[in-house]
C-alpha positions as CSV (number, residue, x, y, z in Angstrom):
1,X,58.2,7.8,-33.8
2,X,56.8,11.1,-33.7
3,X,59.3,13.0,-35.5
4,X,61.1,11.6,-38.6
5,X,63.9,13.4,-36.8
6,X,63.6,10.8,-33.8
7,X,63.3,8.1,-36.3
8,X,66.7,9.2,-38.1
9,X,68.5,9.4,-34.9
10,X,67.0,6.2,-33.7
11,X,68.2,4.1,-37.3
12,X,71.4,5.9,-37.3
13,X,72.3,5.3,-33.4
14,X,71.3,1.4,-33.7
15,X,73.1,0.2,-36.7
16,X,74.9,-2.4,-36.5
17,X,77.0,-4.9,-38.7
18,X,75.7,-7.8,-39.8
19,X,78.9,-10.0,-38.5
20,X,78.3,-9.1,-35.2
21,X,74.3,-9.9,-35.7
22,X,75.2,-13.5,-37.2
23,X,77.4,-14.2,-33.8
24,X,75.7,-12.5,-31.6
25,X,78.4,-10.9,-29.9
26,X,77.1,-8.7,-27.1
27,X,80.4,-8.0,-25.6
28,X,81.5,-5.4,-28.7
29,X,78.4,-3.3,-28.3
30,X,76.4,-1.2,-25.4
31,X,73.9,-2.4,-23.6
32,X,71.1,-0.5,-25.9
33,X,72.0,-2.3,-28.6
34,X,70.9,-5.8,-26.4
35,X,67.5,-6.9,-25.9
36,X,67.5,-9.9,-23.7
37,X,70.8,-11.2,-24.3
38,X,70.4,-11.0,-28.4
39,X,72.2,-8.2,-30.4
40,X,69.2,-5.8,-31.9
41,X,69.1,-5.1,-35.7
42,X,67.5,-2.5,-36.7
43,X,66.1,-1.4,-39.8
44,X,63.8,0.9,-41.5
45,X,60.6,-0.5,-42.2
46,X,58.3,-0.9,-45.5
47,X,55.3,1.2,-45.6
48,X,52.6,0.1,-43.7
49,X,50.3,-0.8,-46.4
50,X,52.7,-2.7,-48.2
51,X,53.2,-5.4,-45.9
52,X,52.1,-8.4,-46.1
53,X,51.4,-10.0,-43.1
54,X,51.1,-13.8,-44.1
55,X,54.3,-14.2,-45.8
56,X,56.5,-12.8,-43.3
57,X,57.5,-15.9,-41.5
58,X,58.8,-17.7,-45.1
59,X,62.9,-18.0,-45.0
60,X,64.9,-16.3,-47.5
61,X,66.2,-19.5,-49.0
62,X,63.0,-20.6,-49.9
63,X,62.2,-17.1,-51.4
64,X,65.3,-17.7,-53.6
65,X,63.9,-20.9,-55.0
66,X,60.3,-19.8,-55.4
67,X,61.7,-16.5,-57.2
68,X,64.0,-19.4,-59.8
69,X,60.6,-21.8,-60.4
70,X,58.5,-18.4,-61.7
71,X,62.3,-17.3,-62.9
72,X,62.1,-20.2,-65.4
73,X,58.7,-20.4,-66.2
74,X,58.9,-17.1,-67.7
75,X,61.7,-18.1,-69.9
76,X,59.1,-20.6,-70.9
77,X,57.0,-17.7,-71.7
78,X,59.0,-16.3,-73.7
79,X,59.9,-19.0,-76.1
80,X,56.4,-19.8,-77.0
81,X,55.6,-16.2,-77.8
82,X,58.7,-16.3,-79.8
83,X,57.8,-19.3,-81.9
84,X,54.3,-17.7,-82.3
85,X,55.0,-14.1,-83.1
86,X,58.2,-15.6,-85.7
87,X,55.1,-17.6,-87.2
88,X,52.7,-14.9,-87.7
89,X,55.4,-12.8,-89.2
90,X,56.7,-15.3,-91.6
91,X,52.9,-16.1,-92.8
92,X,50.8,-12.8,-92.8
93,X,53.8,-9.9,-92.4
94,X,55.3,-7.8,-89.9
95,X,52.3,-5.6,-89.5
96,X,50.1,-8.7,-88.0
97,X,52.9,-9.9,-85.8
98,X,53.5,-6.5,-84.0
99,X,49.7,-6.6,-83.1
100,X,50.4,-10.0,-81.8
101,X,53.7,-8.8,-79.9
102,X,51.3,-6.0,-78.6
103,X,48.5,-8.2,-77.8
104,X,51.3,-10.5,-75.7
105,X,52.9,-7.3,-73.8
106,X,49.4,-6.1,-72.9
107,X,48.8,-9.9,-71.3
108,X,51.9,-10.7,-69.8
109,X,51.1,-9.1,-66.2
110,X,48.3,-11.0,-66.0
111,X,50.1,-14.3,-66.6
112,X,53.1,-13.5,-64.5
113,X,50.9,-12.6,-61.7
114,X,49.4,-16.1,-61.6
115,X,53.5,-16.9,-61.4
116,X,53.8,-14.8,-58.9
117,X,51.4,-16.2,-56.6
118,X,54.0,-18.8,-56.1
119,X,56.5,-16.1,-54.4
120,X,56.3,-15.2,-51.2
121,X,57.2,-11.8,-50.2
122,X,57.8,-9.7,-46.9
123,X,56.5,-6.8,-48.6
124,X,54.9,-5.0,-51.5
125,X,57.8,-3.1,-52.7
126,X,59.4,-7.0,-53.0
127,X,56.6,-8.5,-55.0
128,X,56.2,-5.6,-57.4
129,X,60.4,-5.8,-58.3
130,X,59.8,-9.5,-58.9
131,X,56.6,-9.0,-60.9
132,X,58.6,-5.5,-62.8
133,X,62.2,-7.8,-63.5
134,X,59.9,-10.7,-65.0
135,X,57.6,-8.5,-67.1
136,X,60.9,-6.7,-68.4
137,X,62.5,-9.4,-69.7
138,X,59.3,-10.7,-71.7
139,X,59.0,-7.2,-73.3
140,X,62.7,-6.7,-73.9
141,X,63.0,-9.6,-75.3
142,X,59.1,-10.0,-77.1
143,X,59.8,-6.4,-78.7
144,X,63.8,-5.7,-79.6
145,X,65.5,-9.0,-79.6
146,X,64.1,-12.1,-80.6
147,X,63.3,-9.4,-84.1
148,X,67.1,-8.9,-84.5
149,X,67.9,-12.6,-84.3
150,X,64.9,-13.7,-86.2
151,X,65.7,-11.8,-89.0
152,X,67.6,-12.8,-91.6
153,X,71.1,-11.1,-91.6
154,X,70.7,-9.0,-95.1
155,X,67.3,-8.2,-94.4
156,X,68.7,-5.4,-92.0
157,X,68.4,-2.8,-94.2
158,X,65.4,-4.1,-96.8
159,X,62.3,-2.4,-97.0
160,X,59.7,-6.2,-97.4
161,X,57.5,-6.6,-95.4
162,X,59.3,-9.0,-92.6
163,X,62.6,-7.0,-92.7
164,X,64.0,-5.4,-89.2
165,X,63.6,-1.8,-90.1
166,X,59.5,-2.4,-91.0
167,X,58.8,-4.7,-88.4
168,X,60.3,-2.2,-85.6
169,X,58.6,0.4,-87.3
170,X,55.2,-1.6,-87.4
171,X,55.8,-2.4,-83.9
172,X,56.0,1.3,-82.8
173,X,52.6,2.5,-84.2
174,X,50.8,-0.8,-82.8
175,X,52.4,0.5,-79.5
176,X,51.2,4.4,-80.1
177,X,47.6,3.3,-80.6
178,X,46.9,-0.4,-79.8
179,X,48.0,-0.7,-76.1
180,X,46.0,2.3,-75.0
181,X,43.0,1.3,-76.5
182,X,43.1,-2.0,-74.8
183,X,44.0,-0.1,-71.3
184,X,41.6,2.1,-72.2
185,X,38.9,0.2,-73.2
186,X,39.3,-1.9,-69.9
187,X,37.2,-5.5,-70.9
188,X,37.3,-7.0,-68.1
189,X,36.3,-4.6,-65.9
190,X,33.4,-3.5,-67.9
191,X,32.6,-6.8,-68.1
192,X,32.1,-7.3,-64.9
193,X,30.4,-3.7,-64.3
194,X,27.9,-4.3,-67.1
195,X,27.3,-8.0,-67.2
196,X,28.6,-9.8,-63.9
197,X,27.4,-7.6,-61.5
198,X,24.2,-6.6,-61.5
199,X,23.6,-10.8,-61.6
200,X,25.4,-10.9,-58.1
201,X,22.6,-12.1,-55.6
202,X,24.1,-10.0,-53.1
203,X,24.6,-5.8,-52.5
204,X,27.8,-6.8,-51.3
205,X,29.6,-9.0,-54.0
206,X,28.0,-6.3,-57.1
207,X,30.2,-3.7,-55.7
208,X,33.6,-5.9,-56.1
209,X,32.7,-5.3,-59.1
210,X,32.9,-1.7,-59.1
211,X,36.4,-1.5,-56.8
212,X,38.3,-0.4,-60.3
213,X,40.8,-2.2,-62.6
214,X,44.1,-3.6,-60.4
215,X,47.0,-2.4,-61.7
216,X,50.8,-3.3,-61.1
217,X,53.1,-0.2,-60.8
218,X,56.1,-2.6,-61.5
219,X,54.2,-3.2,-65.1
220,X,53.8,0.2,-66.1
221,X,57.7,1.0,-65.4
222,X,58.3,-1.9,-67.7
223,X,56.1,-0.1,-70.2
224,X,58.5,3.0,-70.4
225,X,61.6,0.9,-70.2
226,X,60.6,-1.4,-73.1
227,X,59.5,1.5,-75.3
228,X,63.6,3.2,-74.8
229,X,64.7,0.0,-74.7
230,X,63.6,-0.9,-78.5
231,X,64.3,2.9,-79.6
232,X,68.1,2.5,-78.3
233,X,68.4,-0.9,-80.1
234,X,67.7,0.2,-83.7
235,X,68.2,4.2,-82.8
236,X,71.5,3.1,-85.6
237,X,69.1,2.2,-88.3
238,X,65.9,3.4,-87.6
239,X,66.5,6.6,-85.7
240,X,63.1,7.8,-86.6
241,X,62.1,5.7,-83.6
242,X,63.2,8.2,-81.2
243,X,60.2,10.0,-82.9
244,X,57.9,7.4,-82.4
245,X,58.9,7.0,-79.0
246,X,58.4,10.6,-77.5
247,X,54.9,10.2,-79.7
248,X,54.3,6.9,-77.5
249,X,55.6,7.7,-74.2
250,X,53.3,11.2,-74.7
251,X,50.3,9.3,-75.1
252,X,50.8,6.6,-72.2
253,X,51.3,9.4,-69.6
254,X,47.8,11.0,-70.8
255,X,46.2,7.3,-71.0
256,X,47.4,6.2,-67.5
257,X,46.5,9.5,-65.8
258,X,42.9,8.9,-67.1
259,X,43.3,5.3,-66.3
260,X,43.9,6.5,-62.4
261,X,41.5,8.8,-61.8
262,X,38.7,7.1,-64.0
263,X,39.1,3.3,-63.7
264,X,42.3,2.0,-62.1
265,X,41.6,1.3,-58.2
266,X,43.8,2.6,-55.5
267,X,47.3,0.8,-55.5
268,X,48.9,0.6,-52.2
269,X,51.9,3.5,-51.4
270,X,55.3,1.8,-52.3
271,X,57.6,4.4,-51.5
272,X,60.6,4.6,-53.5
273,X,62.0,1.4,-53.8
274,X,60.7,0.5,-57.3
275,X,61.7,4.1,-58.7
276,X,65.3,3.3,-57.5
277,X,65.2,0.0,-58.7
278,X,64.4,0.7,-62.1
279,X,67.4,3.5,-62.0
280,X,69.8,1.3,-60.6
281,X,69.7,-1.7,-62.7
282,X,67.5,-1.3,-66.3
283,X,68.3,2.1,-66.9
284,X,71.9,1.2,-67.0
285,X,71.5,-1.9,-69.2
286,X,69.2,0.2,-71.7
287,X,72.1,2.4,-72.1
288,X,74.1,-0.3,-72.4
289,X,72.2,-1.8,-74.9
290,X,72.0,1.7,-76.7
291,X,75.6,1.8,-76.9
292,X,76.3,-2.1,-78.1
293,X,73.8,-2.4,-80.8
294,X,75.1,0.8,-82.9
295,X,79.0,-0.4,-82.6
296,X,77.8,-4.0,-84.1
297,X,75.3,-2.2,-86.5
298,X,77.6,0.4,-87.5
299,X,80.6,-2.4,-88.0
300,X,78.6,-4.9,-89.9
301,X,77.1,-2.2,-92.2
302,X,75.9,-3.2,-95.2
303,X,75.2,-6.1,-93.9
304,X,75.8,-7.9,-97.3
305,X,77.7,-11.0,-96.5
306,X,80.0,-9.5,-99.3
307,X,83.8,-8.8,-99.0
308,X,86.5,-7.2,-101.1
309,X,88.6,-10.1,-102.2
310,X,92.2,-11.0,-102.0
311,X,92.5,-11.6,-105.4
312,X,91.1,-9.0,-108.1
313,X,90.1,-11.7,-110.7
314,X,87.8,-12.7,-108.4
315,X,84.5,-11.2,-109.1
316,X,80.5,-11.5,-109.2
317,X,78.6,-10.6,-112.2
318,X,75.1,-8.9,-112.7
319,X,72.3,-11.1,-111.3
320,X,70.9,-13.1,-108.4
321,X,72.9,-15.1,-106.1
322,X,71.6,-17.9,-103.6
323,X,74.0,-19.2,-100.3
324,X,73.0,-21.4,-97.1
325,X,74.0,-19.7,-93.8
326,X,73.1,-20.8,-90.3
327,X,70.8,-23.3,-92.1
328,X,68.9,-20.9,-94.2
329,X,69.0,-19.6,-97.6
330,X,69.8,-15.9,-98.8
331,X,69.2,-14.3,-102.3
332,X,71.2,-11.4,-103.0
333,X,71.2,-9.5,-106.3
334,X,74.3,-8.2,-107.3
335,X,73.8,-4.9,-109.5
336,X,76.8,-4.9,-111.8
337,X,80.2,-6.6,-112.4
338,X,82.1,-5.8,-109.5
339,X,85.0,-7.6,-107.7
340,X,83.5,-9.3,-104.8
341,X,83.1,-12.6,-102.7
342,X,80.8,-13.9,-100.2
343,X,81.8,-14.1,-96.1
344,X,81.0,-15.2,-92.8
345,X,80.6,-10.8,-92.2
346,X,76.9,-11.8,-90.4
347,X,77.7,-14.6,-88.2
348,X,79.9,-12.5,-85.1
349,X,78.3,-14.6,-82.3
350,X,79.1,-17.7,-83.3
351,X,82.2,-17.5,-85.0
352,X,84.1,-14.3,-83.6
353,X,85.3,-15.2,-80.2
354,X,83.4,-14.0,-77.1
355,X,80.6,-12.6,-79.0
356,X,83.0,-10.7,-81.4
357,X,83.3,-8.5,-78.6
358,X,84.1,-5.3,-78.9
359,X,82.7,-4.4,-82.5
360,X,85.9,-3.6,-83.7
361,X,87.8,-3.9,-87.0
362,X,90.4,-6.2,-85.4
363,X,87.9,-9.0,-84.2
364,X,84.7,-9.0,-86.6
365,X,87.0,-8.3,-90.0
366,X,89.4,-11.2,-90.6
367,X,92.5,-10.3,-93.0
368,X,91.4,-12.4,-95.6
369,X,87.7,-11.0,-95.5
370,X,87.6,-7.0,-95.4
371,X,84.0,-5.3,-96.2
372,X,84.8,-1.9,-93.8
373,X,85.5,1.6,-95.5
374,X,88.6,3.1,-94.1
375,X,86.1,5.8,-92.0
376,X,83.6,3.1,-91.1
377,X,86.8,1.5,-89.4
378,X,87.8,4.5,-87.7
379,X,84.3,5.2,-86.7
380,X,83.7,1.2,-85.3
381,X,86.9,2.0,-83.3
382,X,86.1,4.5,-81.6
383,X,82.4,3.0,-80.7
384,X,83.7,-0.3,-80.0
385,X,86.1,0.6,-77.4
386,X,83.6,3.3,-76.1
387,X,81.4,0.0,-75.6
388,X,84.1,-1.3,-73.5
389,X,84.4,2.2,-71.3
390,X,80.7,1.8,-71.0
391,X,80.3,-1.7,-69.9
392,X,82.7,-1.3,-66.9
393,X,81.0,1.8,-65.8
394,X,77.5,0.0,-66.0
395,X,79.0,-2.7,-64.4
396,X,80.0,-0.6,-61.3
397,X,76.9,1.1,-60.9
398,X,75.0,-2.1,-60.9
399,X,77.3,-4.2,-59.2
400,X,79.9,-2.2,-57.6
401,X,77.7,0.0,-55.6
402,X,75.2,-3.4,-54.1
403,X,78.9,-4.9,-53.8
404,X,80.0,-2.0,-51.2
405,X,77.0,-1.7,-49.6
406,X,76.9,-5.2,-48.8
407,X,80.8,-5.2,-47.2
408,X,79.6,-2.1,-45.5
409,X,76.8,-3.6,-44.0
410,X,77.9,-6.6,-43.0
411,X,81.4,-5.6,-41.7
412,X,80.1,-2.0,-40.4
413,X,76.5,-1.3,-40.9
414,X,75.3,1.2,-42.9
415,X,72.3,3.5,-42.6
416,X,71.0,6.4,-45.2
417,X,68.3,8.4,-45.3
418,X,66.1,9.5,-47.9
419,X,65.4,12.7,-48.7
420,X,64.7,15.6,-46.5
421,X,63.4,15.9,-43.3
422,X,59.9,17.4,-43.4
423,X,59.3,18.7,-39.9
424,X,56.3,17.0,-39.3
425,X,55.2,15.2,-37.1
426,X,53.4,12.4,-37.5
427,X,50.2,13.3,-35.9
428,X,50.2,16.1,-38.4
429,X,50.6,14.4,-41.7
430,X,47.4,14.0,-43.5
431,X,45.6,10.6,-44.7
432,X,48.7,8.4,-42.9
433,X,48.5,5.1,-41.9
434,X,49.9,2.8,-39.0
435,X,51.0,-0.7,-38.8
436,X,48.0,-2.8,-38.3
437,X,48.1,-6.7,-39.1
438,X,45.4,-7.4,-41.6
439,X,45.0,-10.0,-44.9
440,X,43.4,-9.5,-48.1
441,X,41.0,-11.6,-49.6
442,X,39.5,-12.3,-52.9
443,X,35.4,-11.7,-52.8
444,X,35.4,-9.6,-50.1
445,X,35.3,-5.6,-50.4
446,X,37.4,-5.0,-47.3
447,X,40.4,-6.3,-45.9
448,X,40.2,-8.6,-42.4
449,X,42.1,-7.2,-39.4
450,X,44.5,-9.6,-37.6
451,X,44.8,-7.7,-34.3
452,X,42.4,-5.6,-31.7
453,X,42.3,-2.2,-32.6
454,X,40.5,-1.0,-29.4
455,X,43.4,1.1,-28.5
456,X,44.3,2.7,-31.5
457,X,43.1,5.8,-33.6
458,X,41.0,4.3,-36.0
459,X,41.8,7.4,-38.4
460,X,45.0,5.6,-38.9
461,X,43.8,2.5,-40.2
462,X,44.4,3.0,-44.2
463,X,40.7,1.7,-45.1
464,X,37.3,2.3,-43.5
465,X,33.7,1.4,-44.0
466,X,30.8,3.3,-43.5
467,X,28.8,1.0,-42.2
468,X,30.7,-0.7,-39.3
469,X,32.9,2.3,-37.8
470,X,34.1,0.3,-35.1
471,X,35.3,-2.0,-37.6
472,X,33.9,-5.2,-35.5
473,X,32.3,-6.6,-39.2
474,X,35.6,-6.5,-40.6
475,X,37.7,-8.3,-37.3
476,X,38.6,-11.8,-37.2
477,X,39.6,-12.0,-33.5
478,X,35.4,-11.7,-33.2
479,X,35.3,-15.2,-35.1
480,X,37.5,-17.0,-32.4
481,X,35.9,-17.9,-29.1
482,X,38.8,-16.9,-26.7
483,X,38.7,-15.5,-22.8
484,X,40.8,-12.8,-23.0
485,X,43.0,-11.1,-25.6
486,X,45.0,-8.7,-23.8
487,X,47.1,-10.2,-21.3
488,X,50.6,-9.7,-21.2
489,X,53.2,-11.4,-23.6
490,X,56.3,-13.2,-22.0
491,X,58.9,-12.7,-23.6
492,X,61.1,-16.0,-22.1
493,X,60.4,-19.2,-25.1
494,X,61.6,-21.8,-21.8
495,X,59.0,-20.5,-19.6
496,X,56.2,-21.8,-22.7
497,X,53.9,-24.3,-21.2
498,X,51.3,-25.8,-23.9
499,X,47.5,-25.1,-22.5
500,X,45.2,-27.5,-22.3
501,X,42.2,-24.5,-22.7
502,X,42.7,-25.0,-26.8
503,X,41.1,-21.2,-26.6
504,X,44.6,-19.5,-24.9
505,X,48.1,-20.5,-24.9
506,X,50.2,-19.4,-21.7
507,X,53.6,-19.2,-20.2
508,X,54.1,-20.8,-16.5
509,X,50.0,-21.1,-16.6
510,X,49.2,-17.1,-17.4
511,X,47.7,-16.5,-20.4
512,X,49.1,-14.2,-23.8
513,X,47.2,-12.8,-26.8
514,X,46.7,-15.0,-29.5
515,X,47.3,-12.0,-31.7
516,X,49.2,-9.1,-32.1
517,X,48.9,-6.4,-29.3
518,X,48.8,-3.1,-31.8
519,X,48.2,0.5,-29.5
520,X,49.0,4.3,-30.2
521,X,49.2,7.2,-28.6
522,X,47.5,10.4,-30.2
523,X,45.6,14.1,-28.8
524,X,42.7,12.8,-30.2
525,X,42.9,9.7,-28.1
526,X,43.8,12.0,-24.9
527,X,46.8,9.2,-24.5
528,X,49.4,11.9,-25.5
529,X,50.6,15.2,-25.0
């Protein structure tokens, strides 16, 4: 389209429900809406240089199961990062281990990206949600939880050196200084600058070398989210960390807008889709999770595994105290005489119902076992059944709106746009690009067109190089000995007649392109007016 106001109109005019799609049922609609007998459905495209061209004929249920193999595998990620970080902190201290959970959030894209060559994904808006949801859970889980449920339960409030409050606090300042540095520092690209390179024989493979660092867009969202993620988890007991996370957020947007201009290479123009992503569904659950953790803190405060007893004989003298729980024994030291008794106050997952859910007085605190204040009850009250207000209404913005929009679209159709129209028209817009079939590969500096491009402004094409304007070098329709490439396409698959010339397939004996047929219209061509 010319106009984004053409395009609108267009989207808007042919929209169509998906039931009437499925069946095909050309007698409910007008003729426009019906290309040779089948029902058109129309939708607005991905950016051109986010599609990817050789996954595009892969079905959507095998999509589904590649996206559950990597799914798992990454569960298997995270266990053995567990084990190892849970290790390091039990043998050297918290401070070692949060360098380790550092080191493992810094690596993680690059191990889910070798998952994700598994996937298979229309476009690059698709990939980089999969590669952002995986990453996510790692660092959500890495960072925040596995240390709440690795820690001992009356080590909440301690000041050692493997209790929750250091190690979240030794994890922040790894993250203020440590991940920079290692994004900053960029090894494997200066690597290959200073050592691989100039040992390339060729002119041609030493400047891969110099193409920048790759980096994920998807992975540096999950950077933010991790970093308010952990903050709202212990914001109850450590709200310093709200502190050390403006401190850290701060210095990643400086880092990555150095990393951009100064060593990241160009990363293809996604659009939108990830930003909303990220808003629709993580946002929400981080708020969620804000929410949640400071009811159950704030309800299992002091987290003491003492209660008042029933009985007022019943009492603990001055000194040290050792009891098994969940397998593992506790020391407590008990100050003076005081009337007191040990309980289950730390063990609300297992032995509260659905997850002691909600952190109120009448689930976690049993009759018989009581360690709440009377305004520490009236306080969990009011957060635990906040937590309930909260989890519906996270609920409905995750689910209830996809929920809607998919009855809408499949019983009406549904079509939105985004943002404002600019009133520009497309031969006017600076540095953008058209839909041009073409394939990435590894070890070579450009990309290899799929398509002839005789008839299109070559100012369009998202890449160039220098040294073959006409692009020829960089064709693969000029590897293929074929006749002729630009005949007409028929359109009927029961006129198809398999060619015995292995160079051109026909219908009914005339010949079709083997590729796509890509053309444009522009001034500068003198095709348009």
């Amino acid at each position: 389209f010319e106009t984004e106001e053409a395009q609108r109109k267009a989207l808007d005019a042919l929209k169509t429900s998906k039931r009437i799609v499925k069946r095909n049922q050309t007698e409910k609609l007008p003729s426009e809406k019906i290309l040779e007998g089948r029902v058109l459905r129309v939708v607005e495209a991905p950016e051109p240089d986010t599609v990817r061209w050789l996954d595009l004929h892969v079905g959507v249920i095998t999509r589904y199961v590649q996206r559950i193999i990597t799914f798992f595998l990454t569960i298997g990620i995270i266990l053995a990062a567990a084990q190892l970080v849970n290790i390091v902190r039990e043998k050297a201290g918290s401070r070692y281990s949060a360098y380790l959970t550092v080191f493992f959030n810094f690596i993680i894209p690059l191990i889910v990206k070798l998952f994700i060559l598994i996937e298979k994904h229309s476009d690059e808006s698709s990939r980089q949600e999969s590669l952002y949801t995986k990453i996510t859970l790692f660092r959500w889980v890495n960072t925040a939880l596995l240390t709440m449920f690795q820690t001992p339960f009356t080590s909440t409030l301690a000041d050692g050196n493997i209790d929750i409050i250091v190690t979240i606090q030794n994890i922040l300042i790894a993250e203020l200084w440590l991940s920079p540095v290692l994004r900053l520092l960029d090894l494997n690209g200066n690597l290959g600058k200073h050592f691989f390179a100039p040992r390339e024989p060729t002119q041609e493979r030493m400047n891969l070398w110099f193409q920048g660092t790759y980096y994920n867009l998807g992975e540096r969202y999950t950077d933010f989210t991790k970093i308010l993620f952990v903050v709202f988890v212990y914001s109850a007991i450590f709200p310093t960390g709200f502190f050390y996370g403006a401190a850290i957020l701060i210095v990643q947007y400086y880092v990555d807008m150095y990393c951009i201009m100064r060593i990241w290479k160009r990363a293809p123009f996604l659009g939108s889709e990830l930003a909303s992503f990220s808003r629709r569904y993580f946002f929400p659950l981080a708020l969620l999770a804000f929410g949640m953790s400071a009811s159950y803190i704030y309800a299992q405060f002091p987290f003491s595994e003492f209660c008042d007893p029933l009985e007022k004989d019943q009492y603990a003298t001055r000194g040290n105290y050792s009891y098994t729980t969940k397998g593992e024994t506790q020391n407590i030291f008990v100050e003076k005489n005081t009337n007191v008794v040990l309980c289950n106050q730390g063990n609300w997952i297992f032995d509260k119902g659905f997850l002691g859910f909600p952190a109120v007085p009448s689930v976690l605190q049993p009759d018989d076992e009581t360690w709440m204040t009377n305004g520490q009850e009236t306080l969990t009250n009011v957060y635990g059944w906040s937590t309930v207000a909260l989890l519906v209404s996270v609920f409905v913005i995750i689910f209830g709106q996809s929920i809607l929009a998919a009855f809408q679209v499949y019983f009406k159709g549904a079509y939105k746009p985004e943002g404002k129209d600019a009133k520009i028209d497309f031969q006017n817009v600076p540095n953008i690009s058209i839909y041009v079939p073409q394939v990435f590969f590894d070890g070579l500096e450009f990309p290899v067109l799929a398509c002839e491009v005789s008839n299109i402004n070559k100012d369009w094409i998202d890449w160039n190089d220098p040294n073959d304007p006409s692009y020829d070098m960089h064709n693969m329709i000029n590897d293929f000995s074929h006749r002729r490439i630009e005949q007409q396409r028929y359109q009927n698959p029961s006129d198809f007649v398999k060619s015995k010339d292995s160079e051109v397939s026909s219908y009914k004996g005339k010949s079709f392109p083997v590729f796509s047929i890509v053309k444009s219209w522009s001034c500068d061509q003198g095709n348009y007016e």
